[in-house]
Residue, then its C-alpha position, 0 to 999 in steps of 0.5 A: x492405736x490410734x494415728x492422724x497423719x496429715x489429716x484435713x476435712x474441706x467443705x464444698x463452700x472452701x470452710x477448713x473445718x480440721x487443716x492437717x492434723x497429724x497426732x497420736x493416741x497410744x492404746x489404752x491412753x484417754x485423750x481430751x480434745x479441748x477447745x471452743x465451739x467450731x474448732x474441729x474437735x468433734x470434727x476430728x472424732x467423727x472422722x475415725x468412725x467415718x461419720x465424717x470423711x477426711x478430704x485429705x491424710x489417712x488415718x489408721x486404727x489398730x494399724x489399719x487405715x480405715x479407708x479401706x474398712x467398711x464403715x458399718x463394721x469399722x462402727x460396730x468395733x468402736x464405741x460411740x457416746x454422745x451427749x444426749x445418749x440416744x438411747x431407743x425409747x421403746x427397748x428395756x435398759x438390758x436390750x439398749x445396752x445388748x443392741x450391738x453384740x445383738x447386731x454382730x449376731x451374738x446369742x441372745x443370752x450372751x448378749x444380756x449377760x454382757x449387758x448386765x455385767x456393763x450394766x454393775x460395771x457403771x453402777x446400775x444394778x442390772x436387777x434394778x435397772x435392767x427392765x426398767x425404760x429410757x424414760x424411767x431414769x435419770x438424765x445421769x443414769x441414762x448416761x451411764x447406760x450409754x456408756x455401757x452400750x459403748x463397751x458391751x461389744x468389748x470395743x478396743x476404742x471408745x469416741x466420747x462426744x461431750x458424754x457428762x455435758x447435759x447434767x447438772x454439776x454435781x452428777x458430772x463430778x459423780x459420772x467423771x468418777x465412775x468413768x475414770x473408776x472404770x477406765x482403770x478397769x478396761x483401759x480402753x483408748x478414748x477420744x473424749x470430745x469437751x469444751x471444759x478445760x477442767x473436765x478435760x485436765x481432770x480425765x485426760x492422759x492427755x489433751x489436744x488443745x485446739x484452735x482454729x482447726x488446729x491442735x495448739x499444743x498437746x501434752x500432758x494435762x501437767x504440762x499445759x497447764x504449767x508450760x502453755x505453748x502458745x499465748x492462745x493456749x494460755x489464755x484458753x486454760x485461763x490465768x487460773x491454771x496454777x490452781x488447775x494444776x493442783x487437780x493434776x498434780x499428785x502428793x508425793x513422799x519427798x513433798x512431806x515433812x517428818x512431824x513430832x511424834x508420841x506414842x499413845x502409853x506415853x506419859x503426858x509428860x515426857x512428851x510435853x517435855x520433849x516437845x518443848x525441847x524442840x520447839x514444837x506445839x503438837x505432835x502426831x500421835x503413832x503406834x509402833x508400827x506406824x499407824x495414825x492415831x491421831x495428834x494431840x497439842x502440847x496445851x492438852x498434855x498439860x493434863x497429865x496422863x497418857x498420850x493415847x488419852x488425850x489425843x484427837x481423831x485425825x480429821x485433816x488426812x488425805x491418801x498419798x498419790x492423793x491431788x495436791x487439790x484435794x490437799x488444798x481443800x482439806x486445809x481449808x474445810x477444817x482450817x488446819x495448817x497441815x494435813x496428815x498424809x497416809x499410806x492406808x492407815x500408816x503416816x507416811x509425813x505431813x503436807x504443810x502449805x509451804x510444802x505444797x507451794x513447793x510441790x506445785x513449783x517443782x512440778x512446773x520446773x520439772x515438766x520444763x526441764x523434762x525431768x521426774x519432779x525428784x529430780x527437780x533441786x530444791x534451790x530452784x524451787x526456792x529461788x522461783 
């Protein structure tokens, strides 16, 4: 969808801004470009709009070499966000987001219909919102109705420029999962522009590391973080990153262990017995058809009665596909050496520490052997 080829941008004063960069994004695939300030990222993304001219390489959208596009109308079929949004003060949320299918000559009630549904799509009741102005809304709320200006002409692709840069933490986290929510909805292709490693690992399909006008490495999230190309990048992404990788490595089936299990007519008994027998101290607690009832400790079974009287609810669970971070974090927050992994409401197994230690190597070595991580052999995760 998106291709540099050979690309380079040199100011009169002989400053190399972006020296010949030459890479691809596919359709519908979300790109970080990563690095620090003056490295030619945001350089880079304001070349495909023409917002900036390349001096040397041709770049081509949709398989089309912009140069030759004019560039209002190559501007009017890409999406554009920034970080201070640039919304008009003087015009309703509706009409901000409407303002392009309004320039390329749609009907006026086309236009704010379009507007209202990008409006629900970014979690902004149209209803609520719609009349309200710029000034009226949160810093987090006028992001989202920049985001949805973007895409109300149904745009093919979308530049982001820092867009969750100017709001506090915990409303960045909140707009990073609304945009990712979405992005599965309309899969647009993005250049997103950040100087974040983590918000790029956590949004992109894939990063464009940069240096000094140059792309270091680009990749998967996984594979910068576990397999940096350069010494530049791994110190960019920091001594940390095994912990970053946790944020992009998903829980598998094949990382699970298989633990005890009772059924809830049990008698107290019978399962306290065969516990014993096999060296355990807790058994989850599941019906016939598989479905998580919660677990129950071989001290508790000592009161007689049934199973399903004496289990606890399962507080430690996490979805399967779920990140190995979020894992992690459910350990920590009810101090469990375990958690439950779910397929809706059926166990699928259970994520201890040891298993997602190993997870987390056999991600590593598969990205370095080029390899899905189950085919990864059990013994070179042992042995790392």
């Amino acid at each position: 969808m998106i291709r540099f080829e050979q690309v380079s941008k040199r100011y009169p004063d002989g400053t190399t801004a972006v020296d010949d960069l030459s890479f691809e994004v596919s359709e519908g695939e979300l790109v970080t470009l990563v690095g620090p300030s003056g490295c030619g990222k945001t350089t880079t993304m304001m070349m495909v709009n023409r917002l900036i001219e390349p001096t040397a390489g041709r770049i081509v959208v949709d398989g089309e070499d912009i140069a030759g596009v004019d560039p209002v109308r190559l501007r009017r079929r890409i999406g554009y966000v920034i970080q201070q949004v640039g919304l008009f003060p003087h015009r309703t949320v509706l009409d901000n987001t409407a303002t392009v299918p309004s320039l390329l000559g749609w009907k006026r009630a086309k236009a704010r219909e379009r507007a209202a549904e990008l409006l629900d799509l970014v979690g902004l009741d149209p209803r609520t919102f719609g009349a309200r102005y710029p000034e009226q809304l949160s810093g987090g709320q006028r992001q989202r109705v920049g985001v949805a200006r973007a895409l109300a002409a149904d745009p093919p692709v979308l530049l982001m420029d820092e867009p969750f840069g100017a709001v506090d933490p915990v409303v960045r986290e909140q707009l990073q999962d609304e945009f990712l929510r979405m992005q599965q909805a309309v899969r647009k292709t993005v250049l997103l522009v950040t100087h974040d490693i983590e918000e790029a690992v956590r949004l992109g399909d894939r990063i464009a590391v940069y240096g000094a006008g140059r792309i270091e490495q680009y990749d998967t999230p996984g594979a910068v973080l576990g397999a940096p190309a350069t010494p530049y990048v791994a110190g960019f992404v920091g001594a940390d990153r095994g912990l970053k990788r946790l944020s992009v490595t998903a829980i598998e089936p094949d990382d699970l262990e298989q633990p005890p299990v009772a059924r809830p007519d049990e008698p107290a008994g019978n399962a306290a017995r065969r516990l014993r027998e096999e060296g355990a101290r807790w058994a989850v607690v599941l019906d016939t058809d598989g479905d998580l009832h919660g677990w129950v400790g071989l001290e508790e079974l000592a009161a007689g009665g049934t199973v399903g009287e004496l289990a606890h609810r399962m507080t430690a669970w996490v979805p399967v596909g779920a990140p190995l971070k979020q894992a992690f974090g459910v350990m920590l927050q009810y101090d469990a050496g375990w958690v439950a992994v779910l397929d809706g409401s059926r166990l699928l197994g259970v994520l201890t520490p040891a298993k997602l230690h190993e997870a987390l190597r056999r991600s590593v070595d598969a990205d370095a052997l080029g390899v899905a991580r189950g085919q990864v052999p059990f013994d070179s995760v042992s042995d790392a």
